[in-house]
C-alpha positions in Angstrom: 115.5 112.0 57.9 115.9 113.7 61.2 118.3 112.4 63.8 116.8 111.8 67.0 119.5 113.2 69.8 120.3 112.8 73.2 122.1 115.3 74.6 123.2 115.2 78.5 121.8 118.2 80.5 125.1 119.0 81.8 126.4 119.8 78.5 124.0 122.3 77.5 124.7 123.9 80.8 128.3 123.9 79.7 127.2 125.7 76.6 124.8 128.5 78.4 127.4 129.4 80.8 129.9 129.6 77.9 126.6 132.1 75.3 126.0 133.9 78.6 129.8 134.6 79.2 130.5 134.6 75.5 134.0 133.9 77.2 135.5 130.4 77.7 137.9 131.5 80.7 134.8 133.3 82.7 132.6 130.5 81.9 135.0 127.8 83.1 135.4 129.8 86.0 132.0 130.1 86.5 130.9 126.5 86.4 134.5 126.0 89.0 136.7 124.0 85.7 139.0 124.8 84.1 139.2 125.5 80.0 140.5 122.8 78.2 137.8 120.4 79.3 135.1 123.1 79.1 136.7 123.4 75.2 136.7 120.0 74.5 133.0 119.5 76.4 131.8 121.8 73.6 133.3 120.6 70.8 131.2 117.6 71.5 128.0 119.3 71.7 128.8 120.6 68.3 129.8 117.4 67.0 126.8 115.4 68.4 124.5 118.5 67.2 126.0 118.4 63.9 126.7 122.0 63.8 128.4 124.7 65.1 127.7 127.2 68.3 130.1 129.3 68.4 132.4 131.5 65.9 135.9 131.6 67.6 138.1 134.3 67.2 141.5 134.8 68.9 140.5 137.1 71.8 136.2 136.9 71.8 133.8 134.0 70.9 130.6 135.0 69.5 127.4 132.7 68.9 126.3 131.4 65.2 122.4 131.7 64.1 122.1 127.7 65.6 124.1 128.9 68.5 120.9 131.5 70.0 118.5 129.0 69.1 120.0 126.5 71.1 120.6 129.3 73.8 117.1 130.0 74.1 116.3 126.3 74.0 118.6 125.4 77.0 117.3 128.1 79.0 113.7 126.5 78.6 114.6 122.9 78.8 116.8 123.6 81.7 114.5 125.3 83.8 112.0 122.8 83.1 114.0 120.2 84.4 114.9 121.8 87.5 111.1 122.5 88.0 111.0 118.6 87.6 113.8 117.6 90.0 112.6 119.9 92.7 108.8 118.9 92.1 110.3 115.2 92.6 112.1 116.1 95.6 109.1 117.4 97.0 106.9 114.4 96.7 109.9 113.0 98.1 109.4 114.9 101.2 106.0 114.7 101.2 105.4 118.1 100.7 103.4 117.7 97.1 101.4 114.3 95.7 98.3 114.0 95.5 96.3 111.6 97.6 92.8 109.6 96.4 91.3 109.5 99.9 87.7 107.5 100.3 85.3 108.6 102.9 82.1 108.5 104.4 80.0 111.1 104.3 80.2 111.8 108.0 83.9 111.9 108.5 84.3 115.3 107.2 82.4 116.4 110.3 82.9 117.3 113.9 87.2 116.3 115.1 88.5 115.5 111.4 87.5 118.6 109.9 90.0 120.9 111.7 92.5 118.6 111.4 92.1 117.9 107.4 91.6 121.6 107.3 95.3 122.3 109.0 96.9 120.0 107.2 95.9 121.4 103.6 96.4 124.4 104.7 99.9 124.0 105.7 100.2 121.4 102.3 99.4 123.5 100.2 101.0 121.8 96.8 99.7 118.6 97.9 95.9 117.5 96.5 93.5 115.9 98.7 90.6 114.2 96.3 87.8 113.2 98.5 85.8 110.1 97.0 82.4 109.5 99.1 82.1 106.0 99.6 80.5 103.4 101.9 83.2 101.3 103.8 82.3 97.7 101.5 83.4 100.4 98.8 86.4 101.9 100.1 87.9 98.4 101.1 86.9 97.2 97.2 89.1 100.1 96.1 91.9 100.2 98.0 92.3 96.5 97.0 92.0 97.6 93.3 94.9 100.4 93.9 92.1 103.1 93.1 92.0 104.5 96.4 95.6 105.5 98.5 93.2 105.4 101.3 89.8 105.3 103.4 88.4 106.3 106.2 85.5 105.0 107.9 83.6 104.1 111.3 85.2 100.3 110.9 82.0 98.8 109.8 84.1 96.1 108.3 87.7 95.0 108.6 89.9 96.2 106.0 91.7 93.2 104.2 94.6 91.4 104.6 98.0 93.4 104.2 96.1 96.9 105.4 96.8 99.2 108.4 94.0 100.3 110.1 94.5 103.2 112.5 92.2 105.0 115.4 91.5 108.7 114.2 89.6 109.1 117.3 87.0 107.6 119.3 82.9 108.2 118.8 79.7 106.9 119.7 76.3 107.1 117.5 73.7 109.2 119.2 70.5 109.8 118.3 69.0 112.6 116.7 65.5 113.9 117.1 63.4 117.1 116.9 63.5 119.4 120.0 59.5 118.6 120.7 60.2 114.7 120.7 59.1 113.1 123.6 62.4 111.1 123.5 64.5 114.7 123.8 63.9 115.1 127.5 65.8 112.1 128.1 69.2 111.8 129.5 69.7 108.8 127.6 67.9 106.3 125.1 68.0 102.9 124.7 67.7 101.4 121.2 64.8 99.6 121.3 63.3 102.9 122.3 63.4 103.7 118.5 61.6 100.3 116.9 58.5 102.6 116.1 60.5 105.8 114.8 60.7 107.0 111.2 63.7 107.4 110.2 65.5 110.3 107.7 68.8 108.6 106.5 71.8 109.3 104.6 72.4 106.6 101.4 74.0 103.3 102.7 76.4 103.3 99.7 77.9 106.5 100.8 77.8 106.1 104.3 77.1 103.8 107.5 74.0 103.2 107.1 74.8 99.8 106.0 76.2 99.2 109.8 73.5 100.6 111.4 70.6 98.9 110.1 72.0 96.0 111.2 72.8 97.4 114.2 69.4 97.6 114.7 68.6 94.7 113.6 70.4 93.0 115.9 68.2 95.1 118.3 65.2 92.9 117.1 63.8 95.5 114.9 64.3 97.1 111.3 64.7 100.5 110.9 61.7 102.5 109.3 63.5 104.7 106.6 61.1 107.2 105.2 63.5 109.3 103.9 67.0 109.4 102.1 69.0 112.7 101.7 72.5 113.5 100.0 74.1 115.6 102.3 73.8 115.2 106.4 73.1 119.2 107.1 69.5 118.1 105.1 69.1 114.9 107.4 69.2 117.7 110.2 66.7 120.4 108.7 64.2 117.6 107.8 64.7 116.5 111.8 64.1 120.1 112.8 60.7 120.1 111.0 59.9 117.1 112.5 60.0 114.7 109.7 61.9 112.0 111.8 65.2 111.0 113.7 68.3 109.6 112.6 71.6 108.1 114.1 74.6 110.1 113.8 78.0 110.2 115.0 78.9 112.7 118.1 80.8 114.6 116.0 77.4 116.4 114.9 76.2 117.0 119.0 79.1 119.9 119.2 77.9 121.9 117.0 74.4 123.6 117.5 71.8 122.8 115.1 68.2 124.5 115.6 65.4 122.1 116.2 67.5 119.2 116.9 68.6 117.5 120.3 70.9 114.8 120.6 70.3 112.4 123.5 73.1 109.2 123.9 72.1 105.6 123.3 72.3 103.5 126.3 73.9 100.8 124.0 77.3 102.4 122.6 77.7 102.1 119.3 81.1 102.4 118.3 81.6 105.4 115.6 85.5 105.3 116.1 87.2 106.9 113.3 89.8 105.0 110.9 92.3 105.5 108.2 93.1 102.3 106.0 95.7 102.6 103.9 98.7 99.7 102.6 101.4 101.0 104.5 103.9 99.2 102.2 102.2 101.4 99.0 102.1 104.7 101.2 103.8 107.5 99.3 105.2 110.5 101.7 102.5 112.4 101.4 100.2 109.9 102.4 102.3 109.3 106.0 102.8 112.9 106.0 98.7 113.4 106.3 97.9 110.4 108.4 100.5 111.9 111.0 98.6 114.9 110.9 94.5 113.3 111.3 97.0 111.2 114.5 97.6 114.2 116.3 
């Protein structure tokens, strides 16, 4: 029956300094002892092993067949242990984790996509895994421990016991093809839109959920003729002229052909959050909060 052992790390790297040296007096002067407790230390290894290491002779010391094995061994288990400990340190200094990050499927755009690229750029051993949610979504998970944190346009409050934070402020615009009578204004006013058709990213992966009732409150409901995946095809289908859309001014700084984004004389808040439990936050998770801060 075999013996199930545990050995302490530091004596199997009093052993490989002694089957490197194959010399007690270097060895103990290598790991800064002296060489009656590096003996003894030894002797214990071979008496918990069960075997011995080393063959002893007056004046050299030379290693039995169980002796290399274990030399080999301790070199493997030993650097996979300091591969461990510095891992742990680390995540420790935030510098490796990985973080389960919810977000809408606008954030990614326009202010926090420099900064998110920055940060895992210089984070390079830390993993970012973006999970495209709507906010009722995000909040559901975080509560649940499945999420370390979400961002979103704080189209609900997060829950007791969670930090919110600003990312930045935004305002919803409106979107609309460059031949739209409503492009050649300086600025529209919701109701303006009660008779528009609308192209629309899914509510359950976005804020969609927030505007409708936005515009609801408005005294109207939003005529969606059209739901996409990804926002660059809400654009293209505006540039053909298949509708408008509401969208975070994130999108007005870049240039998209066809498409003019005029301001809402209402403002609609799109400010930017991060929710996280501060409490739960592992280093890594401060570390990129600080970063989206700036």
């Amino acid at each position: 029956m075999e013996r199930a052992h545990r050995i302490d790390l530091k004596l199997l790297r009093y052993f490989l300094a002694v089957a490197e040296e194959l010399h007690f007096g270097r060895a103990a002067a290598r790991l800064n002892m002296s060489q009656p407790p590096l003996s003894i230390h030894i002797k214990e290894l071979e008496q918990q092993l069960g075997t011995l290491l080393f063959i002893r002779h007056s004046r050299s010391v030379a290693l039995t067949h169980a002796g290399k094995v274990l030399m080999e061994e301790s070199r493997r288990l030993l650097a996979s242990a300091n591969q461990a400990l510095a891992r742990v340190e680390q995540i420790g200094r935030g510098e490796a984790g990985r973080i389960e990050l919810g977000v809408v499927g606008t954030a990614l755009w326009g202010r926090m996509r420099p900064a998110m690229r920055h940060f895992l750029k210089a984070n390079p051993n830390v993993e970012v895994l973006f999970r495209e949610k709507s906010p009722g979504m995000q909040m559901a998970l975080l509560e649940r421990r499945e999420l370390d944190a979400g961002i979103w346009r704080m189209a609900i409050e997060p829950a007791v016991g969670f930090t919110s934070i600003r990312l930045h402020e935004s305002a919803f615009m409106v979107a609309v093809p460059e031949d739209h009578d409503l492009a050649s204004r300086d600025s529209v006013p919701l109701s303006a839109l009660r008779n528009e058709y609308f192209v629309t990213l899914p509510s359950v992966h976005s804020d969609w959920g927030f505007l409708q009732r936005v515009c609801q409150q408005a005294g109207f409901s939003p005529m969606i003729i059209r739901e996409v995946v990804e926002p660059q095809t809400v654009l293209a289908m505006i540039s053909m002229g298949s509708g408008i859309t509401l969208m975070a001014d994130g999108y007005a700084q870049m240039s998209w052909p066809g498409v003019v984004f005029r301001p809402l004389e209402e403002r609609i808040p799109a400010d930017l959050y991060i929710v996280y439990d501060q409490q739960q936050a592992t280093p890594a998770l401060e570390k990129l909060v600080a970063a989206l801060t700036v």
